[in-house]
Every structure is written in structure tokens, then in C-alpha cells.
N, C-alpha and C positions, 0 to 999 in steps of 0.2 A: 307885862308891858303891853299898851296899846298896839296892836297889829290891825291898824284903820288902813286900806287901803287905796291908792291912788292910783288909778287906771290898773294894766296891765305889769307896769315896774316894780309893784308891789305883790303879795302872795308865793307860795312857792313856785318855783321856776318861773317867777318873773322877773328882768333885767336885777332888780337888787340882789336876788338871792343866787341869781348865778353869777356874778360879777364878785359876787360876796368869795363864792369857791375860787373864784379865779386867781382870786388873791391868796385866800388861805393855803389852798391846798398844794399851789408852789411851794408857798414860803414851807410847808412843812415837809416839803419832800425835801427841798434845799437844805432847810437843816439838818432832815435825815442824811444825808449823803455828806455833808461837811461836819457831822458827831461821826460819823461812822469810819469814815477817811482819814481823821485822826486819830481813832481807836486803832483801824489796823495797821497805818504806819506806822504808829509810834510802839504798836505790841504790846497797847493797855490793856487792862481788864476790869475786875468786880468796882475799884475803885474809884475809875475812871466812869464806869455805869452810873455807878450812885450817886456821882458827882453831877454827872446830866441829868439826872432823875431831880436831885439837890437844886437846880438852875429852874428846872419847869417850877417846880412846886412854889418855889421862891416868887416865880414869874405870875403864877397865877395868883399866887397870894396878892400879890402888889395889883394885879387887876381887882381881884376883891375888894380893897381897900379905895380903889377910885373908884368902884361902882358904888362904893357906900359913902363917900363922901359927897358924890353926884345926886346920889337919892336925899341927901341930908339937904341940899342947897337945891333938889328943885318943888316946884308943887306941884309938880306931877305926879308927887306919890304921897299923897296925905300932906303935903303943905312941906314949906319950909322947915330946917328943923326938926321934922319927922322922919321914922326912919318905918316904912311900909314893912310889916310882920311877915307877909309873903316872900319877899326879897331876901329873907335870912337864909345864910347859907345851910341848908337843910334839905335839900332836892337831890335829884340821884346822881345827877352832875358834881353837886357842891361836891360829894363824898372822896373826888377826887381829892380836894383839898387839902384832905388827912390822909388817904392813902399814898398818894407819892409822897408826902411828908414824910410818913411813918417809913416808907420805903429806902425812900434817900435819905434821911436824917437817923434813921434808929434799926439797923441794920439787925436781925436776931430770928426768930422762929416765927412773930409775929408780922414781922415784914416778908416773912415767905407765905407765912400761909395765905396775905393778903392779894397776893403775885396773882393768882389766877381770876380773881375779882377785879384788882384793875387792868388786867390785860380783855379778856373776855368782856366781861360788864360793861367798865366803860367804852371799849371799842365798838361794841354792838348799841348803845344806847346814843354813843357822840355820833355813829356815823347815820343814825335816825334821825337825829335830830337837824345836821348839816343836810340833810336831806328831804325835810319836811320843817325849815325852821319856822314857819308863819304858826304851827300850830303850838309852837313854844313862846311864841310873842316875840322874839330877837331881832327881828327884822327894824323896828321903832319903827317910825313917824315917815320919817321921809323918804321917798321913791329912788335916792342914789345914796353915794358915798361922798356927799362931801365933809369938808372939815370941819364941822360945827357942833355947837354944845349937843343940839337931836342927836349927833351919829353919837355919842360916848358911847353908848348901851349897847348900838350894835356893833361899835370896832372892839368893846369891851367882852364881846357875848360871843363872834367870831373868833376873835386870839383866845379866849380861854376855850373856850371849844378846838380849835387847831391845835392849842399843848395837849389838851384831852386825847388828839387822834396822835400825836407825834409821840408820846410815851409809852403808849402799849405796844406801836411799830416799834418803837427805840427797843425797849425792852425782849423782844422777839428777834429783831436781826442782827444784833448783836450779841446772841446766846445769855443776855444776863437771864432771862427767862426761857425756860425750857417749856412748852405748852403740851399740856397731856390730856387727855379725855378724860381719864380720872382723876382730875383737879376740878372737875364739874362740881363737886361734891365742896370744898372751900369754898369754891364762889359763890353758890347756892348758898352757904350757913354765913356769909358774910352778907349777903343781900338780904337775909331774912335778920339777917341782926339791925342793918342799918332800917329796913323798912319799920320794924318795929319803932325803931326811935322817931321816924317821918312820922309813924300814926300816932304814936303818945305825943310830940311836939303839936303836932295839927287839932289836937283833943283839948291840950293845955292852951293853945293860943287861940286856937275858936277861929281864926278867919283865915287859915291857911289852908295849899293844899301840895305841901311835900308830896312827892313822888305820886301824884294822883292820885293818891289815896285816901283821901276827902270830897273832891265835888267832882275830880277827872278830867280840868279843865285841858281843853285838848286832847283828850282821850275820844276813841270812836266807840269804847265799851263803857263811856260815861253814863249811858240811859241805864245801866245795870243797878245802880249804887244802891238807888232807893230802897227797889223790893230784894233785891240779887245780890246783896254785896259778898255774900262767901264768892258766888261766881265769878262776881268782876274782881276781885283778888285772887282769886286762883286761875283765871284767863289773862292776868299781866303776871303773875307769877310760872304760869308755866309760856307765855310768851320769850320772858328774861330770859329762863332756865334753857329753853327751847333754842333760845338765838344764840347765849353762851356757849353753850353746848357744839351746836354748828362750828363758832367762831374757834371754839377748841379744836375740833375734830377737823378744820381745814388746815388750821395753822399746824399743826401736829403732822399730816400730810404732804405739808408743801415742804416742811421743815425737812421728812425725811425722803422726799425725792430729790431735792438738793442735795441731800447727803452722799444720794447714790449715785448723783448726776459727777461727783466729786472727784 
């Protein structure tokens, strides 16, 4: 998405993109505290998890679905009609998609072992991104929020990004996920699986660039590509791995200071 800017309102931590958090990151805490209120009044558990897990995924789908009809009817992305190759759900974000899918929907060995991928991964890559959104393009066109066909993309790119941050917290403080430092190793072999599929998709489609593993749009290790590219895959690979890892090794700590605090 074009991230053309307009004075000072625009860019990160200009009036849009903080007014953007102001908005989200209530609304997801509210939720968190009104899912979680009614988990421990009522004495729910695994089913009641899956269930909210079931609702996000649902939710972002239906974003999905308006983003692609958006891009169909405007010309802003290759014409009317068109549907822009880059926009396919295939970036490290999308993977959400299927993973609370497979999570909430298809309950089994394969939805555990993915647990530590979307809890770690996506919490450390959403809360980058909510944090530096200008260099992801989210931000669109125009300098506020108002209610116009411009903002789709970014109230479209903010809510799914805010389910992105409300489900790996969902998942954590309500024990349906237990977080361990040796689950580093799942998340790892699930982000190496999905990356592979971003590089074979970006190879077969020639003008994309999944998980920045093609031209590194918005990437600061992009000047690598040309002559460096084991490097610059193995400097967002052990970034991932590196920040996963962290996000394990706090949540795992906070989880059992609480315990003791108990």
C-alpha cells in the first residue's frame, strides 16, 4: 500500500499511527478482560478457548474477504477488477489465517504443535509492526481516521492486526497455552516451513515479496539481497528466532511468578 506522506500526521509516530493504537489497543485489552471475565465466572475451559480462538479467526477471515473485494473494485491496485499478486494472503501476518483456524477449528497434535508459532511469532512480528506501521504500508493515504472508502485498508490492517495481538495474549492468560522456552524449537520449524512456501510463492509469481524474502520492501537489511542473500535470510531468521525466543522466555517467567505470587 502507498505510504505517501502528509505533513507530520503521517509516518510512524505521527498523529495517524498513534491515534491508530489508541483505538486498538483499548479495544483489545477490553476484549481481553470481557473473554477472560467470562471464562472465570462461569468455570469454562479448553472449549470455551477454542471457541474465542474460533471467533478471531472467523473475524479476520471476514477482514480478508473485504480487503479483497476493496482491491477488486479499486485502481489503486492494478485497475479495477484486478486483484494485485502482492496482496495474496501469503506474508507472515497472513499465516495467522490458518493458524487460529487450524487452532480453533481442528483441535489435535497439529494445532498444539502450532501453539508456540502463533503465540511467539505472531506476537513479536504484530507488535513490530503496530510499532513501525509506515514501513509495512498500513497506514493508506490519508493523514486521519475518517470514514471513507481511503481508510478501508487501514481500519482493515489495524483490526486484523489487533486480533493478531488479542490471541496470543488470549491464549497465555487464560492457560489454554502454556509457554516454554523449549517450544522455541516448533515455532522455529513452523516459520521455516511457512518461509519456504513465501519463497517458492514469490519465485512462481515473479512480482511479489512475501515475508521479505524477495526485494525486502521495508526491511533495513534489504541492501543485503543482491550479493548477501544467505545473510539477509539468516539475519531475519535469527532476528525471528531471537525475538521468539525472548517472547517465550518472558512469558514463561511472568507466568511463573504469578504462580508464586499465588
Amino acid at each position: 500500500m502507498n505510504s505517501y506522506r502528509k505533513g507530520e500526521n503521517m509516518g510512524n509516530f505521527g498523529s495517524k499511527h498513534l491515534l491508530g493504537l489508541a483505538w486498538v489497543v483499548p479495544l483489545v485489552a477490553l476484549v481481553l478482560i470481557i473473554t477472560l471475565f467470562i471464562r472465570k465466572r462461569k468455570g469454562l475451559g479448553e472449549n470455551y478457548d477454542r471457541g474465542v480462538i474460533k471467533a478471531a479467526a472467523l473475524f479476520i477471515w471476514i477482514w480478508e474477504a473485504v480487503k479483497t473485494i476493496y482491491i477488486f473494485n479499486s485502481a489503486a491496485y492494478g485497475g479495477v477488477g484486478d486483484y494485485t499478486a502482492y496482496m495474496l494472503p501469503f506474508h507472515i501476518c497472513s499465516m495467522a489465517l490458518y493458524a487460529f483456524w487450524i487452532i480453533g477449528f481442528h483441535p489435535g497434535k497439529l494445532a498444539d504443535f502450532i501453539k508456540p508459532f502463533a503465540f511467539s511469532v505472531m506476537l513479536l512480528v504484530t507488535t513490530i509492526i503496530l510499532i513501525v506501521p509506515d514501513f509495512a504500508g498500513i497506514l493508506g493515504n490519508l493523514p486521519d481516521w475518517r470514514l471513507v472508502a481511503d481508510n478501508i485498508m487501514p481500519f482493515q490492517s489495524f483490526s486484523y492486526h489487533g486480533t493478531l495481538l488479542f490471541v496470543p495474549l488470549y491464549m497465555v492468560l487464560s492457560g489454554f497455552y502454556k509457554p516454554r522456552m523449549k517450544d522455541i524449537g516448533k515455532a522455529t520449524l513452523v516459520l521455516l516451513v511457512t518461509a519456504l512456501f513465501a519463497f517458492t510463492m514469490n519465485k512462481i509469481l515473479g512480482e511479489t515479496d512475501f515475508m521479505t524474502l524477495e526485494t525486502g520492501s521495508g526491511n533495513p537489511f534489504n541492501y543485503l539481497i543482491a550479493d548477501q542473500y544467505l545473510l539477509y535470510f539468516l539475519l531475519l531468521l535469527g532476528v525471528s528466532v531471537g525475538g521468539s525466543f525472548i517472547t517465550l522466555a518472558a512469558a514463561q517467567g511472568i507466568k511463573a511468578c504469578f504462580a508464586r505470587c499465588k
